[in-house]
C-alpha positions in Angstrom: 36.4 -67.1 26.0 33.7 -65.6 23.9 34.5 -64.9 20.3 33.8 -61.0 19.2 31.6 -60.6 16.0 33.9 -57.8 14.3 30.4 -57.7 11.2 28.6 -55.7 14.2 31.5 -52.9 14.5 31.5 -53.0 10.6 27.9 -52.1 10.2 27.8 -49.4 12.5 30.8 -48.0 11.4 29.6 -47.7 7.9 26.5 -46.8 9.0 27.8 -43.6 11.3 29.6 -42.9 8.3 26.7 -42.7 6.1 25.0 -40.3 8.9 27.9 -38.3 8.6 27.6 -37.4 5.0 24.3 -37.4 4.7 24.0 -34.4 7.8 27.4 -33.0 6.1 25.4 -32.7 2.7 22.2 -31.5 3.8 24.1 -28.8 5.6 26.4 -27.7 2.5 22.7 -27.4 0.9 21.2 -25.6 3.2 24.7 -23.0 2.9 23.9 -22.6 -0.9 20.6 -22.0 -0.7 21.0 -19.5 2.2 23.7 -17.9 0.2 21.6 -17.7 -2.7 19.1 -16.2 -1.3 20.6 -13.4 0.4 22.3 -12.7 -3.1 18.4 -12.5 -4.1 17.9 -10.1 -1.7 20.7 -7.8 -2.7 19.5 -8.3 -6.2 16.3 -7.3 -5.5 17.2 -4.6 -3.5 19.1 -2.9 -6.3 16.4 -3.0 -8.6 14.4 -1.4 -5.8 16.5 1.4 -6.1 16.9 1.7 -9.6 12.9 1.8 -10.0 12.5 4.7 -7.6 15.6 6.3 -9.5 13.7 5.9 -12.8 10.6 7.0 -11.1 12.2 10.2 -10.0 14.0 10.9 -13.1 10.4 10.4 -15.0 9.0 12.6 -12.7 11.5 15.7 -13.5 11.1 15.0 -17.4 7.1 15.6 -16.7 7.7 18.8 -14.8 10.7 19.9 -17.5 8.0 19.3 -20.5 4.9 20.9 -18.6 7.5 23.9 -18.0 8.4 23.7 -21.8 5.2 23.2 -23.4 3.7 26.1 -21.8 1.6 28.6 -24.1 4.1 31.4 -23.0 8.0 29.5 -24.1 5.9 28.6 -27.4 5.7 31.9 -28.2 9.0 33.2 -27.5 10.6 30.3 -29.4 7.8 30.8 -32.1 9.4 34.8 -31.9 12.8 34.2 -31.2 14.3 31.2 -33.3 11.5 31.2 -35.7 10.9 34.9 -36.5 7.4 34.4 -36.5 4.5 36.5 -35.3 1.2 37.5 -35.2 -0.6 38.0 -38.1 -2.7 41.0 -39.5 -5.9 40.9 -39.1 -6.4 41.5 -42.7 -5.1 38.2 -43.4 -7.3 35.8 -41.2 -10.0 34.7 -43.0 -12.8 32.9 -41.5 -13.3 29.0 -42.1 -17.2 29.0 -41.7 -19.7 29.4 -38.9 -18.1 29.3 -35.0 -19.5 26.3 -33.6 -19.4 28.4 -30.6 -21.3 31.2 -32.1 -25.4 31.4 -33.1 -26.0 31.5 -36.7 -26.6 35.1 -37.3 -24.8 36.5 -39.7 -23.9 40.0 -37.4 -22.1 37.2 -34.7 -20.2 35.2 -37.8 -19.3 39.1 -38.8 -18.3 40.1 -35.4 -16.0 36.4 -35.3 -14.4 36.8 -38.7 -13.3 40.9 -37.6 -11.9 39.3 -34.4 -14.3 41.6 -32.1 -16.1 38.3 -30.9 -12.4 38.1 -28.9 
């Protein structure tokens, strides 16, 4: 009768059980990395969508402040809640020569009356 070595069994015993584990934990890794990624993903998709819903709220500010800003709401907010208007021309008084204008005296004339306009 031949004796059994029972250390052989032991070995590969532990040994399958060490392969187990090892496969078990690489797996349960590659789960939370998977999962963390995809949560990445949603993150980043968000933000995705908040930037374009920034950019489109920027872009209805611009168009709200080029509508305000124009010459012709000045003025009727300079009329309106101000009370202001236009002065006489009696009371504009020229600052010096028009860069605009030669340096004779009939075109600074002609620019200080307002008939240069």
């Amino acid at each position: 009768m031949t004796k059994y070595d029972d250390r052989r069994s032991n070995i590969f015993l532990v040994l399958w059980t060490l392969s187990v584990l090892a496969t078990t934990a690489s797996f349960l890794f590659y789960l939370a990395v998977r999962v963390q990624s995809v949560e990445y993903g949603y993150e980043l998709g968000d933000s995705y969508a908040e930037v374009a819903r920034l950019r489109e709220i920027e872009r209805v500010l611009e168009l709200e402040q080029a509508a305000l800003n124009t010459p012709e709401r000045v003025d009727m907010v300079a009329r309106s809640l101000f009370l202001m208007e236009e002065p006489a021309r009696e009371r504009i008084f020229p600052a010096g020569k028009d860069p605009r204008v030669g340096s004779d005296e009939d075109e600074l004339a002609a620019v200080a009356t307002g008939a240069g306009r």
